[in-house]
C-alpha positions as CSV (number, residue, x, y, z in Angstrom):
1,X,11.9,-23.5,-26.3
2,X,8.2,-23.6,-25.1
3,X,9.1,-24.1,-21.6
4,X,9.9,-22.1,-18.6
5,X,12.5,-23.2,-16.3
6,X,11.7,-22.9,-12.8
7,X,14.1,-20.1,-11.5
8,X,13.0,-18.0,-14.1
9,X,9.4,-18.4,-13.3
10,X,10.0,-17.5,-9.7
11,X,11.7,-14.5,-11.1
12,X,8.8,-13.6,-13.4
13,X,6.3,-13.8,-10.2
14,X,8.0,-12.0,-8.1
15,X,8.9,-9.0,-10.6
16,X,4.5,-9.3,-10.8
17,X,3.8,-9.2,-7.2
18,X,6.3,-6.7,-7.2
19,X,4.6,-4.2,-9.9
20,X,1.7,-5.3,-8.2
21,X,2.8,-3.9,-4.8
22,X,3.7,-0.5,-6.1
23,X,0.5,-0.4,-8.4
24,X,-1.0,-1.0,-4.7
25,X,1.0,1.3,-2.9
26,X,0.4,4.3,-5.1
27,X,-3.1,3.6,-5.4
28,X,-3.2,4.0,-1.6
29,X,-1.0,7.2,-1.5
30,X,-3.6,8.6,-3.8
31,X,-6.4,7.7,-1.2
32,X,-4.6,9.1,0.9
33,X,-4.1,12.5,-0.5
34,X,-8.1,12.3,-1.7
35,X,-8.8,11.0,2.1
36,X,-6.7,14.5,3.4
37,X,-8.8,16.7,1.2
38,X,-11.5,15.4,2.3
39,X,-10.8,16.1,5.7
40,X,-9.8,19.8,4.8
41,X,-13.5,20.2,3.7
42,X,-15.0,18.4,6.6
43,X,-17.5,20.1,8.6
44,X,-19.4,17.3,10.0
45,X,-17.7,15.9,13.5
46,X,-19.2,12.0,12.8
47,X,-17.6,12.6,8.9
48,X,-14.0,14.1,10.7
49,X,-14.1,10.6,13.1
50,X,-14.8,8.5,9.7
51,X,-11.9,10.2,7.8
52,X,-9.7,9.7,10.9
53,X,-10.1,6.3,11.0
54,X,-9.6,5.7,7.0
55,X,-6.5,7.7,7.6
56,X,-5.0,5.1,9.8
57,X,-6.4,2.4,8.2
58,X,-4.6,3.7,4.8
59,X,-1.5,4.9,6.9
60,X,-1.1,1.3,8.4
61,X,-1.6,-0.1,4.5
62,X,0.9,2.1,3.2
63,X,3.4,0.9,6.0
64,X,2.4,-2.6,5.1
65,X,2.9,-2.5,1.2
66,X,6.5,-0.7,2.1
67,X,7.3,-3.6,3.9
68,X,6.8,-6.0,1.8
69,X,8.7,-3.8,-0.8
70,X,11.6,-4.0,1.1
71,X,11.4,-7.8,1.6
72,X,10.0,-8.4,5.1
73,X,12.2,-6.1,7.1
74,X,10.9,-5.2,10.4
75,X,10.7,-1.3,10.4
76,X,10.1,-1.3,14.3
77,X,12.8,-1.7,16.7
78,X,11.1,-2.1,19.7
């Protein structure tokens, strides 16, 4: 049959945004790695406050993707 019924088109879209949220989510551990070596190697105090801030800004990405990995679940309990 040529046609796709609609459950199993849901299911098909969210297995992609799934793959596509770990494609993400290791792309952005690998920054992160890259962005630690970085700072290893940095001399420069303006390049340290630079790779400080990508740090948290890849940090707060990886907590993001991980989230919506695990379906919306709020991983603060504040």
């Amino acid at each position: 049959m040529g046609f796709f019924l609609p459950g199993r088109t849901r299911e098909r879209a969210a297995r992609k945004a799934r793959a596509a949220a770990v494609a993400a989510l290791r792309r952005t551990y690998r920054d992160l790695r890259a962005n630690e070596a970085a700072f290893q190697e940095a001399q420069d105090r303006f390049v340290v406050e630079q790779l400080i801030y990508e740090h948290a800004a890849l940090e707060c990405r990886c907590r993001a993707l991980l989230r919506e990995l695990r379906g919306g679940e709020s991983s603060c309990h504040r």
